[in-house]
C-alpha positions as CSV (number, residue, x, y, z in Angstrom):
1,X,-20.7,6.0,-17.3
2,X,-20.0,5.8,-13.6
3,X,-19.4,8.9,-11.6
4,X,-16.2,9.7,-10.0
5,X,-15.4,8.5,-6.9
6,X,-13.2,11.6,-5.4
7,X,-9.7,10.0,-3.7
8,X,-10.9,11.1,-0.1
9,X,-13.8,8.5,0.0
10,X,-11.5,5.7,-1.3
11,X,-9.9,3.3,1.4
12,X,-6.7,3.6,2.9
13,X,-4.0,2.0,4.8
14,X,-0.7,3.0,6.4
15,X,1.8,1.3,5.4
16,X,4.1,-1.4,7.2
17,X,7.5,0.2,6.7
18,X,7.1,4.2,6.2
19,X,3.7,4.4,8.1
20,X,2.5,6.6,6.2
21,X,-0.9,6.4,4.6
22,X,-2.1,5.2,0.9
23,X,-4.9,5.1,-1.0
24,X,-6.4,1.8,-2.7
25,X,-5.4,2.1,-6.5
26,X,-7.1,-0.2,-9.3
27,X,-4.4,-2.5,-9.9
28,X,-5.0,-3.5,-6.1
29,X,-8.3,-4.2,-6.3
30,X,-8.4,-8.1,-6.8
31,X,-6.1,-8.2,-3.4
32,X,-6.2,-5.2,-1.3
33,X,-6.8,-7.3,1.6
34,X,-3.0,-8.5,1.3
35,X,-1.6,-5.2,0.4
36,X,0.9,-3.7,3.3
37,X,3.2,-1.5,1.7
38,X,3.0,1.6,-0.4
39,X,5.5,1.1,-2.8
40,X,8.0,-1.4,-4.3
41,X,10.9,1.0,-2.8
42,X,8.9,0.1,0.9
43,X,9.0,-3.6,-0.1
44,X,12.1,-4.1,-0.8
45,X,13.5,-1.8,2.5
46,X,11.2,-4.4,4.8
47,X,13.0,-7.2,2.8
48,X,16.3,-5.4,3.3
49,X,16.0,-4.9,7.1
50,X,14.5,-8.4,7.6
51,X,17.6,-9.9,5.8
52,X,20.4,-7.8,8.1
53,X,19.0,-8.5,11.6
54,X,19.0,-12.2,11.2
């Protein structure tokens, strides 16, 4: 069994709408390289905003 990587050592990005930082999670490890927000809520506020100003 591997050992535990602890959450600090994991990478992390800040995200395009809040700015605040996340951690990588499993589910985005196929394409963390395209990964900008940290949450379907922050998604769909950048899609929201980008909508209303054009």
């Amino acid at each position: 069994m591997p050992k535990m990587k602890r959450k600090s050592d994991l990478p992390q990005k800040t995200c395009a709408t809040c700015g605040r930082p996340f951690v990588w999670r499993r589910k985005w490890a196929k394409d963390w390289e395209a990964v900008r927000y940290c949450s379907d809520k922050c998604r769909a506020a950048r899609k929201a905003a980008k909508g209303q100003s054009a």
